[in-house]
N, C-alpha and C positions, 0 to 999 in steps of 0.2 A: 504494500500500500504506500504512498507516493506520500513523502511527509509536508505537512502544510507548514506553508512561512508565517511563522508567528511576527508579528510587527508590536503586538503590546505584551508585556510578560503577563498581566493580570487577566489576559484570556486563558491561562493555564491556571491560575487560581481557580478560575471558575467551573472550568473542566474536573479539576480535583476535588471541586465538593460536590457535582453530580454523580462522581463513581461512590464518593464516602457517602452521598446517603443510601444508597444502594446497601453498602456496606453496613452498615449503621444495623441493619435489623438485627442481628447476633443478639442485639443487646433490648429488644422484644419477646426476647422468649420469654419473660416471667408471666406476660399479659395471656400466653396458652395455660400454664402450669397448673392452674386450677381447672381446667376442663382435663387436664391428662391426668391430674391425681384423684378426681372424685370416687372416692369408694363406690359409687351406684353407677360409673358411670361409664361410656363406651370404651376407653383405654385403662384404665386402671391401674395408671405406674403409679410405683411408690414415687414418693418424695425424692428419693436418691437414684432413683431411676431417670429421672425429669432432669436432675440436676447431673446426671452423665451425658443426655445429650448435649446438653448448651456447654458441659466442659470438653467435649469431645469436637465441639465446633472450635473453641477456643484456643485448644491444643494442637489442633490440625492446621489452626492460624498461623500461629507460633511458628509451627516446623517448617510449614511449605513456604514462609517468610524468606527463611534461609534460602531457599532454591531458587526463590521471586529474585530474591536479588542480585542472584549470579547468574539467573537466566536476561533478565533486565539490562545489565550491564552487555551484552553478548549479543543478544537480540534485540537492545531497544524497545523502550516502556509499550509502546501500542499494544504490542504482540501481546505480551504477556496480562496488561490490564485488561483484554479483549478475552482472551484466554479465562482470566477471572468470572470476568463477570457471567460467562457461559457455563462455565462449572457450578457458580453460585444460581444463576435459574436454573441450569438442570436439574443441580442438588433437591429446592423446593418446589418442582411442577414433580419429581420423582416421589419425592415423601407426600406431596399430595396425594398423588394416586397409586401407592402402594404403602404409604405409610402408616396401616393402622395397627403395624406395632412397635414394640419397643425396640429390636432392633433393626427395624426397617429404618425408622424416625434415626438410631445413634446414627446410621449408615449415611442415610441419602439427607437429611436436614445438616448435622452433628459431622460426618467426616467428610464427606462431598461439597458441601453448601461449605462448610470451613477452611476447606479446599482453595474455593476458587476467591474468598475474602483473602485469602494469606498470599494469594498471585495478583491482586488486582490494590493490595492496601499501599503496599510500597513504593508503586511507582509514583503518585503525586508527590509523597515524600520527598523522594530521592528528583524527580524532573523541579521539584519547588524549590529544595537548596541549591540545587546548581544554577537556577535563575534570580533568586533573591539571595545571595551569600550576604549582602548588607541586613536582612530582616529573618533570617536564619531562626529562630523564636518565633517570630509574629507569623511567619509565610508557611510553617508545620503546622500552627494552630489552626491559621486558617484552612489548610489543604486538610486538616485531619478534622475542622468545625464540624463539618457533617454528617460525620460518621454519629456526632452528638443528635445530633436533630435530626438522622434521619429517624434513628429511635423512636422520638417522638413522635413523627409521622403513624411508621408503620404500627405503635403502639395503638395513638387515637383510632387510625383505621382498622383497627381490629376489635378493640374495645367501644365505640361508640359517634365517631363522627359518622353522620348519615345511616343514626340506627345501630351503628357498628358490624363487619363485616361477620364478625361471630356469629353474631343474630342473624345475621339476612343473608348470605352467602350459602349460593348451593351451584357447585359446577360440577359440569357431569354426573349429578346424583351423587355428589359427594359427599360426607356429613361436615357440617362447618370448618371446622379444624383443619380439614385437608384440603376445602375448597379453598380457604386462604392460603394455605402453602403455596396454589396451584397459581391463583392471582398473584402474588408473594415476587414467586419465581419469573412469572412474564415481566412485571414492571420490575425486576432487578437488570435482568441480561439490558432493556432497552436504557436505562440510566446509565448503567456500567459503558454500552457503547457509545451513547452520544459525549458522554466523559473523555474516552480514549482517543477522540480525534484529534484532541489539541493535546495529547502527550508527547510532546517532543523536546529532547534536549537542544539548550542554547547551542549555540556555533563554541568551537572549541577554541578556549581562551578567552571568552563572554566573559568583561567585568562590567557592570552597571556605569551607567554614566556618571562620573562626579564620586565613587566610591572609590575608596581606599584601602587594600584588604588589611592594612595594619589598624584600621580604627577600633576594631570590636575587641583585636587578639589580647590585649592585656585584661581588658574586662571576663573574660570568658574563660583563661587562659587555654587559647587556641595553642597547640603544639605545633606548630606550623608545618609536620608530617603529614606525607598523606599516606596510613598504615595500610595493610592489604589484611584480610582477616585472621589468615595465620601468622602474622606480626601483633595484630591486638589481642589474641586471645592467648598470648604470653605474655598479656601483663598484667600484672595486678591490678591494676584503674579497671578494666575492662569487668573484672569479677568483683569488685564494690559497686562501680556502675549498676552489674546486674542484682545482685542481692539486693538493692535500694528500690532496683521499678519490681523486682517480686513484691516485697516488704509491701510496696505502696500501693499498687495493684488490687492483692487483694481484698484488699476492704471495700474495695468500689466494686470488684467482681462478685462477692460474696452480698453483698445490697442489690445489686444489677437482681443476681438467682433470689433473693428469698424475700425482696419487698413484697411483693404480693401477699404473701403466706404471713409473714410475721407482723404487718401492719393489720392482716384481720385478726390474729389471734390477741394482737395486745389492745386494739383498739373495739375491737367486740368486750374483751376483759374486762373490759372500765364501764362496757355498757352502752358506747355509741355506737345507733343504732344503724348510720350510714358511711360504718368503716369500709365497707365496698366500695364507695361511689370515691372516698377519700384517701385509698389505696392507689386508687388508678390515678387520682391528681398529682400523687405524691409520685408515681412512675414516671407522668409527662415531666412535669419539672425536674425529675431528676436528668431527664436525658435534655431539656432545653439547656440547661445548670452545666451537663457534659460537654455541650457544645461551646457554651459560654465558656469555660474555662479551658478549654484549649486556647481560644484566641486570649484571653484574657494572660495565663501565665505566661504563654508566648512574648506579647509583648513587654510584660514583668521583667522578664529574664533578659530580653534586650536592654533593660535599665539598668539592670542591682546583679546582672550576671546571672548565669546556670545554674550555678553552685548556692547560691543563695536564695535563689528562689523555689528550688527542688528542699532546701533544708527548709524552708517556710511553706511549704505546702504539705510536706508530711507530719510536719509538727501537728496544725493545723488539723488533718487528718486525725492523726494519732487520736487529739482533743476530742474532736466531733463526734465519731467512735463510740468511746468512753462514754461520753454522754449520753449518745443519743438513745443507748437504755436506759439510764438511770435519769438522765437529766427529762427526756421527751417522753417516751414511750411508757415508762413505767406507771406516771401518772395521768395517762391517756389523753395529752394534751394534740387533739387534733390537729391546730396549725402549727406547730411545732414539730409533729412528726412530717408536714411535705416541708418543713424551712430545715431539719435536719438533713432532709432526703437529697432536697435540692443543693449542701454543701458538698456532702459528700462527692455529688455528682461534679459539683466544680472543680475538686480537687481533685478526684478521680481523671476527668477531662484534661488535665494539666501535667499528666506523665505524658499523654500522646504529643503534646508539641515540647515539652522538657525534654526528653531523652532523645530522640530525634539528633536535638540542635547540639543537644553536648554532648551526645557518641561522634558527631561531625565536629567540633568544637577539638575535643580529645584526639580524633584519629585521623582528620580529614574529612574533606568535602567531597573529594575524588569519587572514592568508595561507600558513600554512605547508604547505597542501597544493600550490600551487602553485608555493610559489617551491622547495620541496625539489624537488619534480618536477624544475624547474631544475638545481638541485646534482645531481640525481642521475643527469644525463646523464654526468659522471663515471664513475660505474659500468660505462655502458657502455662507454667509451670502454676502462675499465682490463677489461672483460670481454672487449674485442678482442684488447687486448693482451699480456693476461697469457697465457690458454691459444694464444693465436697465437705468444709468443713458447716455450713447449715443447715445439709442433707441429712449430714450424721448424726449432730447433735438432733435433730428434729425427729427422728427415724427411731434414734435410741432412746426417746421420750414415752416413743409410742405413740406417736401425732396427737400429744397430748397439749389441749389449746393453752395452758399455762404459759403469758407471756416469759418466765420464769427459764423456761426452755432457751430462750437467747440469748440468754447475759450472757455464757462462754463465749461462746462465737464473736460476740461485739467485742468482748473482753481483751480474747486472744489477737483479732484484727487491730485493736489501737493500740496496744505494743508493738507490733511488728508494726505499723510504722512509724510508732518514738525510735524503734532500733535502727529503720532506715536512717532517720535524719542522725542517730548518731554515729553510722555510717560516711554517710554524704560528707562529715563535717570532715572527716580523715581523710578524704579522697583530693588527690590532684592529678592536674593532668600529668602523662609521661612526659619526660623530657631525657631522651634518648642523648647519647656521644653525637658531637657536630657531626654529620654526614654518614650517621650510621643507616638512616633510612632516606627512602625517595622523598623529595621533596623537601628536605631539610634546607634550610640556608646553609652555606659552612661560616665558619670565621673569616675576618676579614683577612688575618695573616694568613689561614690555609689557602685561600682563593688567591694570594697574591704569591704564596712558597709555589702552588700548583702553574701560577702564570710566570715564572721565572725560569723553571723547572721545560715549558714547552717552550719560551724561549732561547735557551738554550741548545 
């Protein structure tokens, strides 16, 4: 396919947020989870059953990230975001119409559908930093804003805009659930494609007009290497890096899986009688709050740095957390439980544009599609564990409605991310021997012993 001459950078912006809402649905599975656990009801998974598909999407994210970005690099973004987003409609017109069981749904929603997210997430990424290296922060957020909001979208349209698609949705005599998959799936592939048109990397050697790449490097501390991934993944920065977006991860992973469930059982608890209707408000805002906060710490971190604003966001996290059992939920404070919801989701949203800009920050701009692919096996790692660790406790309860049930889980999530930020706070970038890696500056003496030497 014949690549189109981009003339404004910010039509790639725009391109990157109609593949990310596309992408964005992963993060609507909670809005099924209650038709797929009803004890009376057509599918009858457990709790941890529910919560092995949407880990099994997340995890298949993760992995094929890695492969997104070394095929990307080789092939050039189209291919591969094109690629995506066809695995990801296959994945949900598939589990529509064979999806009525459990591991139909892990397969074709869960390893398929997560599939073709983890081939189609990386490229606005990696095509946005190599066009905005000045807004590195703000230009992830926004490439990754939609993945926040598309959430929201496909949330409302399944919960209740226009009736809600649950209610009203019948394709092919399908029973509701599958008939959105199947809907799901069609409007994924067609967003994902109109997306991939404008994915094309700058001309080689593109510096923005009027930037200077030494302005940000001391703020960020940019290593001025550009590392290849078996050079970053022998160094220590690279494995604090990752332990911190696990850490931080999952407590927005583990809210993502169990808002639904755990917002009725504490807020029925206390006796309100329209914790349903207050459950699903507190889901939208969490993913508009997702959105918001990518671009929000994005440009954060373009002010006060990487490092400080990853260390102010997990703190942050840590806090809300903690709370948000004891402080919100416990005493069944309605608007409290979606202005919890909605932090969360902000800070949550703020690892997708943070780690992005200082895995490139750290190792280079060069390769940032594949070495994030790396970092961002984290994800999955914290996609397993986050909704695995509310599956379990809720499972080992005995789906017992006692909001009582979820103080571990909140508990255990806002430690792990106090531990990340005091992580973060130990972490610097590497800084290799002059001219040990590509891209290094040398010394001025070596560059001048080196020009004497061919002189000679």
């Amino acid at each position: 396919m014949k690549s189109l001459l981009i003339r404004n950078r910010w039509i790639v912006v725009i391109g990157a947020i109609f593949i990310q809402l596309a992408l964005g649905a992963i993060y609507s599975w909670s809005v099924f989870t209650k038709l797929l656990t009803e004890a009376d009801g057509l599918y009858r998974f457990s709790v941890t059953e529910a919560a092995w598909v949407f880990s099994a999407g997340l995890a298949t994210f993760a992995v094929v990230m890695v492969l997104a970005g070394r095929w990307q690099a080789k092939a050039g973004p189209r291919i591969v975001s094109l690629s995506g987003g066809l695995l990801l409609g296959l994945g949900y017109i598939l589990g529509g119409f064979l999806g009525s069981t459990f591991w139909a749904q892990l397969g074709f929603i869960g390893v398929l559908g997560g599939a073709g997210i983890g081939l189609a997430y990386v490229v606005p990424i990696a095509v946005g930093v190599k066009w905005f290296p000045d807004k590195k922060g703000l230009i992830t957020g926004l490439a990754v804003a939609g993945f926040g909001f598309g959430a929201t979208i496909w949330v409302k349209l399944a919960g209740s805009w226009f009736g809600g698609l649950l209610n009203t949705a019948e394709v092919f005599g399908l029973p509701p659930v599958q008939s959105v998959f199947v809907l799901y799936g069609i409007a994924f592939t067609v967003l994902v494609f109109l997306g991939s048109l404008v994915m094309v990397n700058p001309p080689e050697g593109y510096v923005p007009e009027g930037w200077a790449p030494q302005e940000l490097s001391d703020k960020n501390g940019n290593s001025g290497v550009e590392y290849t991934s078996r050079m970053m993944l022998r160094t220590p920065q690279f494995y604090m890096l990752w332990s911190v977006f696990i850490f931080s991860a999952l407590a927005g992973l583990m809210v993502i899986y169990c808002i639904k469930l755990f917002g009725l059982d504490a807020l029925s608890h206390q006796g309100i009688a329209d914790a349903g209707a207050i459950t699903g408000t507190a889901m939208a805002w969490y993913a508009i709050f997702n959105g918001l906060g990518r671009i929000a710490w994005g440009g954060v971190s373009d002010r006060i740095g990487r490092k400080a604003a990853i260390i102010t966001m997990t703190v942050f996290q840590g806090v809300i957390m903690l709370a948000m059992y004891h402080g919100f939920i416990y005493f069944g404070l309605s608007l409290g439980f979606v202005i919890a919801a909605s932090i969360v989701g902000f800070n949550f949203g703020g690892n997708f544009a943070l780690f992005p800009a200082i895995t490139a920050d750290f190792f280079g701009n060069k390769r940032v599609g594949s070495n994030y692919g790396w970092m961002f096996t984290a994800y999955g790692i914290a996609g397993i564990a986050g909704p695995m660790l509310a599956g379990l406790f809720k499972d080992a309860a005995e789906n017992s409605l006692d909001p009582k049930v979820w103080m571990a889980p909140f508990i255990i999530a806002g430690l792990a991310c106090l531990a990340g930020a005091l992580i973060m706070t130990l972490a610097q970038p590497p800084r290799p021997e002059p001219g040990q890696y590509e891209g290094q500056k040398q010394k001025p003496e070596l560059s001048a012993k080196k020009l004497e030497r061919v002189a000679a």
